[in-house]
N, C-alpha and C positions, 0 to 999 in steps of 0.2 A: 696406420690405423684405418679401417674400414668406419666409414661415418654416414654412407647410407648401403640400404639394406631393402631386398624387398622380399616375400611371399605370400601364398595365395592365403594365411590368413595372420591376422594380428592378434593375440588375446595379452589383452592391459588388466594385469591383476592372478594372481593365482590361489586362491579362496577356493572352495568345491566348486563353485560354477564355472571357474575360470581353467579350473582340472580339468574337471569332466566334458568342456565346452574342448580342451585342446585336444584331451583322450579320444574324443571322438571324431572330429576332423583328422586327426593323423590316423585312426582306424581305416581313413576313405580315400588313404593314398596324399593326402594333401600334406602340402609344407606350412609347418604353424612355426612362428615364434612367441614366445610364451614371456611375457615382461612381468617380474616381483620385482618391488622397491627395497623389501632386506636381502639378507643373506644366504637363504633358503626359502621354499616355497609356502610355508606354516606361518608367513609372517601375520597373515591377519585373524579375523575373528572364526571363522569356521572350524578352528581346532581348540576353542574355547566352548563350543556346543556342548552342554550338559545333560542337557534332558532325554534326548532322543529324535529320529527321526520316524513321521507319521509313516504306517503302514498303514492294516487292516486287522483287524479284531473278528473272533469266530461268529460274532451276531451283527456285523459292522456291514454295510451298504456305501459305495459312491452317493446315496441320496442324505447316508446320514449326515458323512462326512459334510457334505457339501452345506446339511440345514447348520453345524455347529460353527462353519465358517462363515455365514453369510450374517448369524446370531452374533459371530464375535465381532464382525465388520460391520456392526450398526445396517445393515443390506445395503453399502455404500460399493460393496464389491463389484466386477464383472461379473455378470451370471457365466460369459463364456470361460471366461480364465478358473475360473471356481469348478466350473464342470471338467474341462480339461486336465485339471490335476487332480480332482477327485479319483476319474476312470485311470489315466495315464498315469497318476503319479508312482504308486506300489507296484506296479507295473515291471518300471521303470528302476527301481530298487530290487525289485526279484531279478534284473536283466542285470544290471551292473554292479551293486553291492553284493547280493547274496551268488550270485550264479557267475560271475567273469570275475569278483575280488575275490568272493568266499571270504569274506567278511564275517569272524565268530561273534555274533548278536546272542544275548543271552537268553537261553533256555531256560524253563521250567525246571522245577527239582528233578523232576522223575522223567527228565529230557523228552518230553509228550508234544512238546511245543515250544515255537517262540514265548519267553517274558516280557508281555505289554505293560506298556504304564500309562498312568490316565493323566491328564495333566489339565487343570484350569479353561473352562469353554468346550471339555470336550465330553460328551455324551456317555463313550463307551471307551475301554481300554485300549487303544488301537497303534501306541507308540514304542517302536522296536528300539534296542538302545543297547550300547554297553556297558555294564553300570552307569557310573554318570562322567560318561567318558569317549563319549560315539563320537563327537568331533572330533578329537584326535586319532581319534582309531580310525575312521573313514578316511582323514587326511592321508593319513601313515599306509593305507591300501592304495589310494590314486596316487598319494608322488611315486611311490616305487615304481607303477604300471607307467608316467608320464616320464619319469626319468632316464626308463630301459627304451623309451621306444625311440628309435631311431628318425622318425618323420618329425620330432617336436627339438626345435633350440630355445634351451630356457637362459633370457639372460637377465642377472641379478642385479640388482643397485640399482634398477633404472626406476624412472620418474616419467610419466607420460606429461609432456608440457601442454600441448594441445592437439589437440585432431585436425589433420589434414583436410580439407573442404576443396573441391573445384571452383567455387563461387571463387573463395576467397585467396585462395593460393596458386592457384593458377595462374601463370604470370601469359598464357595466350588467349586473347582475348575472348576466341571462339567458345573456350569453356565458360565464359562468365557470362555469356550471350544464352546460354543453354537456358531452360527454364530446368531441368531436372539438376542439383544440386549433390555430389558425391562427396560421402568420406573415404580420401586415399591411406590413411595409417594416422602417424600421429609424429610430430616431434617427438623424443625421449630424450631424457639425460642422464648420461652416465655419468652416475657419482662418484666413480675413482678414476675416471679420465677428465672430466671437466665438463667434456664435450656436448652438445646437442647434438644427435643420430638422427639422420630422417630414414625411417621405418614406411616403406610402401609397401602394400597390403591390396590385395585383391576385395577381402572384409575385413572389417578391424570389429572387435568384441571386447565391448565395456565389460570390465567384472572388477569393480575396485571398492566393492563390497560400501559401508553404510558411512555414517556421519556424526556418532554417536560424540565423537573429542571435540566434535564443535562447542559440547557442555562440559562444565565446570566439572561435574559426575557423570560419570560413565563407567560401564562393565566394558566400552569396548577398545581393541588395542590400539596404539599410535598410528597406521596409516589411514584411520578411520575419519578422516576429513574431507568426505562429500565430493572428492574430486571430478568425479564420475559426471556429477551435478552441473559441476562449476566448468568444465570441458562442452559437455555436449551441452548447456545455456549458452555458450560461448559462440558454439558451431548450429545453432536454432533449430535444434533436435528437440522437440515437444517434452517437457516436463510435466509430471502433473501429481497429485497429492501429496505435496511435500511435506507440507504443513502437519501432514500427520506422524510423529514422531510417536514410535512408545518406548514409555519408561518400564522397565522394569523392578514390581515393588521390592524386591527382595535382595538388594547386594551388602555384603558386609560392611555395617560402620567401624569405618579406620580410616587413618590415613593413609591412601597413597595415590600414587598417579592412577592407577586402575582397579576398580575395585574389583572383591572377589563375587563373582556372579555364587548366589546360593540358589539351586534350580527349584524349580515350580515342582518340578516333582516330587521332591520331598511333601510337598503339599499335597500332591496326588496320590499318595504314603499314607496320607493323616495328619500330618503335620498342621500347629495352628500356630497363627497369629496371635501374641499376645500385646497386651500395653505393660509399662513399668511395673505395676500391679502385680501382671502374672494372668491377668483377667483376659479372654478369648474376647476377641470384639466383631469380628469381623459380619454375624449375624446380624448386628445393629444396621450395617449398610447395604447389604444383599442379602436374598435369601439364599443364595448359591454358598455361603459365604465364604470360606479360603480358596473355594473353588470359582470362584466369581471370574472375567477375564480380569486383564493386568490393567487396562485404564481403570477399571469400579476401585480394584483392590490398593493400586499406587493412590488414587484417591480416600481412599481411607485412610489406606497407610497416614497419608499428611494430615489429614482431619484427626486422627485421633493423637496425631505428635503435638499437634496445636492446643489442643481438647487436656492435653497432661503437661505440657511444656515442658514435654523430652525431646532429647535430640534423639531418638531411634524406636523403634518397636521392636518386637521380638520374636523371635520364631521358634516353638517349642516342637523341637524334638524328639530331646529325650521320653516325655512322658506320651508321646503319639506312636512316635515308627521302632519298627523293632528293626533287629541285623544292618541298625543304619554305617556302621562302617565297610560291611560287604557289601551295598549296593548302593553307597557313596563314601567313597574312597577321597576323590577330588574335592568333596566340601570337607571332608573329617582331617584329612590331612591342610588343608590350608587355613581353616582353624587352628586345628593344635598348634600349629605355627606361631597362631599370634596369642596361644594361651587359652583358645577356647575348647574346651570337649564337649561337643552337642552330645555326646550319651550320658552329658550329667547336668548341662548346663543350657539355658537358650540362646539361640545364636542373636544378638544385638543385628539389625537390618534395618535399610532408608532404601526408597527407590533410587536410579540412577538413570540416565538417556541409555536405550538398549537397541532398539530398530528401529531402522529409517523406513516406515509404513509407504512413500511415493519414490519416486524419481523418475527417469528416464521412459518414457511410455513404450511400452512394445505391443507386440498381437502375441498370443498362442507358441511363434516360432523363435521369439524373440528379435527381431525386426523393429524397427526405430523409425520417426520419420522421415529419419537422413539416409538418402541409397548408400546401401554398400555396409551401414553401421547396426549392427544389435545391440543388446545389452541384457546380462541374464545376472541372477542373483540380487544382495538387497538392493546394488545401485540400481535396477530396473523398477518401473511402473508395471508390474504382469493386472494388476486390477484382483490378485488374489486377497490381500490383505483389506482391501476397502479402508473404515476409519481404523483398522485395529488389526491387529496380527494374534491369530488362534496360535497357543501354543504349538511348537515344535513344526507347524509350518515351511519355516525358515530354510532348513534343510534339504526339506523336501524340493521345495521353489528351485534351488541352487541347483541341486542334481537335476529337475525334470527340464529345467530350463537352457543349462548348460549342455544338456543333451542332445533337446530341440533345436537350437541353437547350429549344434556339430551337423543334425544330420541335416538342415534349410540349407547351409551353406554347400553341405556335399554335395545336393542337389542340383544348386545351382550351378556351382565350379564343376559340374558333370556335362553341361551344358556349357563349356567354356565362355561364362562370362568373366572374363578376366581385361585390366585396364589396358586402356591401348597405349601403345609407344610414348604417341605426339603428346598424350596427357602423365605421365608419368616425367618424360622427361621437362615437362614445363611448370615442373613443383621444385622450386631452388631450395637448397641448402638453408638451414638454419643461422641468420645473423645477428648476432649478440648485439639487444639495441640498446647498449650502453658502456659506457667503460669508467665512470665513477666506482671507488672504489668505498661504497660508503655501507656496506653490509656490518648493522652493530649488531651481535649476539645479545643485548639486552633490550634495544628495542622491539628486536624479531620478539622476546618475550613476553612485552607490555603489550603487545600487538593483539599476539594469542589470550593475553589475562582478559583483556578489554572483550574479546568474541567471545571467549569461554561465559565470562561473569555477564554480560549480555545475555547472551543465546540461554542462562541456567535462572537469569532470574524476570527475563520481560518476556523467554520465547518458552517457556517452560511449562510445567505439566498444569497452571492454572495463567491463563492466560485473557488480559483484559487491554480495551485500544489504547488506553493512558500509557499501559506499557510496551505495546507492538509500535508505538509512535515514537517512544523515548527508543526502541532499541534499532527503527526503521533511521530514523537520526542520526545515532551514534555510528551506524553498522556503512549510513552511504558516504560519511564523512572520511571515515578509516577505506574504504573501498575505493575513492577517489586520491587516495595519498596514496595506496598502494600503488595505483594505474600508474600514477607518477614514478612512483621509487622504481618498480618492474621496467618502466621506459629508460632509464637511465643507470642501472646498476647491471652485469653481471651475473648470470645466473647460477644461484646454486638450488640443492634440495629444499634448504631452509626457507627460502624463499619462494621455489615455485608450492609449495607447503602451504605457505603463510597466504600467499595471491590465492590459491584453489578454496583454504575453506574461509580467505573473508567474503568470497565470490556468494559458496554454498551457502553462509550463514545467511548472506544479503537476502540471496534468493527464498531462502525458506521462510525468512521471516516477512515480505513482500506478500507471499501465498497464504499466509496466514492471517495478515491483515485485509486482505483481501475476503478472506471467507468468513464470514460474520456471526456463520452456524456451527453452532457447538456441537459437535458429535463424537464420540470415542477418544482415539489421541489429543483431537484436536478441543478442547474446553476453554470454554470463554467463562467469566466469571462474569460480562456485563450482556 
């Protein structure tokens, strides 16, 4: 078995950004390995996208764009990042969805044009979509284009343990003497060999998408635990607005591990909010009112569950949108599932944790302050979001950044900076720092209950220091018995899993207590 590996790039995660980030590097001649933690490349949240991804609307401006993002970011945003995807973004979607996937976005009746939808914080109609189904359809274009191409090795089951650093790993001392600091790849583990792989990389590209399973409620899927986060704090790659998590108001009340996202557009439809009653409330708290961003509205949302002491509100449907089964399929059908028919009935909805608003800071190319390291999609800090993330965003972010991303690196590797010898060969092998065999599958569970029921009720969508203290307490305590257990056991998934997001939860609840100012995702009650 081959158990190190090198090429001129690494991408950790395969989400759109982590697609579109490899599609584009192998377009420039370069050798990518492309590392997913499941079975196939769909494993995370980008093929759960409902709403759409932002274009341009026939009365729509990059100035508009830009005022409804910087409205929904509280103006906590970058002006540069905000401008940059403004102009570049649709751009960038006409280059590679519409024109190199040919991507069927759906048309107007009388085929005149694209079908925009308008969704929550946005001005003007300006979001291209397929029904409510453009994640997976966008997915299902880039793996097939990533899969046929010959420059990219996609390998499955793996786990990125930690990021390669010259500081740190470096076993000649010349490189630790260096003041410029390098990430060379990253440990990985494959989880049907056992093994830890060391992966040398010329660049290595975070894309391991958000954080949302850190909470008790979540829309978002299982590898969704902040790794991203907990890797580059590890390797002292600049983080920064972590703290701002958004909820999104709208997921089906049920039980399950994941709830089912009900998208904003239906809202953007007509669709309203109602309480118990049946009574439209949402004008009571904004004038915007269904159409409010998702902090105002998740905030209602809970005010008026309190206000009636139900456990849900309600989203009326039926009596708002017409053809709601032709142009949401994915909510009509995962209702009927569990019994509900929104063309006759309101769908019962609670907010849930949905995007991770900070992370990993970058510039415009997606560049980190570690040489060598990016990071594009939601684990990135791009400064578009600010306190809040504008509907359907998200998407967009992924694609422009994963793009930019492909072409900095081509750039650069055009320019042969590629690692030297002496430093490649002075990064050893992965040694398992432990050999106790004391991995319990039910403590790994109490582990996770203690971070989830933390992070959903002291680090959550109403937030005060009585409880950033009780959760900064509990969270350093379980972090510190981690370091222990991680130092003495054998690694597997479950584990290096369980170390990533008690790391993430630490760190974001640390930046949260630290910021005293209430804005957007982030809301203090004191």
């Amino acid at each position: 078995m081959v158990y190190r590996m090198h090429a001129n790039a690494l991408v950790v995660g395969s989400g759109l950004a982590g697609l579109t980030a490899a599609l584009t590097l192998a377009d420039q001649g370069l050798e990518v390995i492309l590392l997913t933690s499941g079975d196939d490349l769909d494993d995370g949240n980008s093929a759960l996208a409902q709403g759409g991804i932002v274009f341009r609307g026939p009365d729509d401006s990059p100035q508009l764009l830009e005022r409804d993002m910087f409205t929904c970011g509280w103006r906590y945003n970058s002006p540069r990042a905000v401008k940059y995807l403004a102009k570049r973004g649709p751009q960038v979607v006409q280059e590679m969805l519409i024109d190199r996937l040919q991507l069927p976005f759906d048309r107007k009746g009388d085929g005149s044009g694209w079908h925009l939808g308008k969704e929550g914080g946005h001005s003007v109609s300006r979001i291209l979509h397929m029904a409510d189904r453009t994640g997976r359809a966008i997915m299902e274009g880039l793996m097939v284009a990533v899969k046929a191409h010959p420059n990219i090795k996609i390998l499955v089951k793996r786990t990125a343990v930690d990021l390669l650093t010259s500081h740190h790993h470096a076993t000649l001392l010349e490189f630790k003497y260096q003041l410029l600091n390098q990430c060379l790849g990253a440990y990985v583990l494959n989880e049907v060999s056992g093994q830890v792989e060391t992966i040398l990389a010329d660049f290595t590209v975070l894309a391991t998408g958000g954080c949302g399973r850190l909470f008790l409620h979540t829309s978002n899927t299982r590898s969704s635990i902040g790794s991203a986060l907990a890797m580059a704090s590890r390797a002292f790659a600049k983080v920064m607005n972590v703290e701002y998590v958004q909820f999104h108001p709208t997921t089906l009340f049920h039980r399950a591990e994941r709830r089912l996202l009900i998208t904003e557009a239906l809202r953007g439809e007509g669709a309203r909010l109602v309480n118990d009653r049946g009574e439209p409330f949402m004008t009571r708290y904004d004038p915007r009112a269904d159409l409010a961003p998702r902090d105002i509205v998740t905030r209602a949302i809970l005010a008026e569950m309190l206000k009636t002491d139900h456990d849900c509100v309600y989203l009326d449907v039926a009596n708002y949108v017409k053809n709601v089964a032709e142009h949401f399929p994915t909510v009509c059908k995962g209702c009927l599932e569990l019994g509900i028919d929104v063309t006759k009935q309101p769908i019962p909805v609670v907010p849930a944790a949905h995007y991770f608003c900070g992370g990993v800071l970058t510039d415009n190319a997606g560049r980190t302050t570690l040489e060598r390291l990016y990071a594009a999609g939601e684990c990135a800090c791009t400064g578009i979001h600010g306190a809040n993330r504008l509907a359907s965003t998200s998407l967009l972010e992924c694609l422009l950044w994963g793009y930019s991303v492909g072409q900095d690196i081509g750039k650069r590797a055009g320019h042969k900076v590629t690692l030297g010898r002496r430093l490649v060969d002075s990064i050893p092998d992965w040694v398992s720092p432990g050999s106790n065999q004391n991995e319990d599958p039910a403590l790994i569970a109490q582990d996770w209950a203690t971070i989830r029921n933390t992070m959903w009720n002291y680090v959550g969508i109403n937030r005060s220091s009585s409880r950033l203290k009780r959760a900064f307490e509990d969270l350093r305590e379980l972090n510190k018995h981690l370091h222990d257990f991680y130092r003495e056991t054998p690694l597997s998934k479950a584990i290096v899993d369980l170390f990533h997001g008690c790391q993430a939860a630490y760190t974001i609840t640390i930046a949260a207590m630290q910021n005293r100012r209430s804005l957007g995702c982030h809301y203090r009650i004191d």
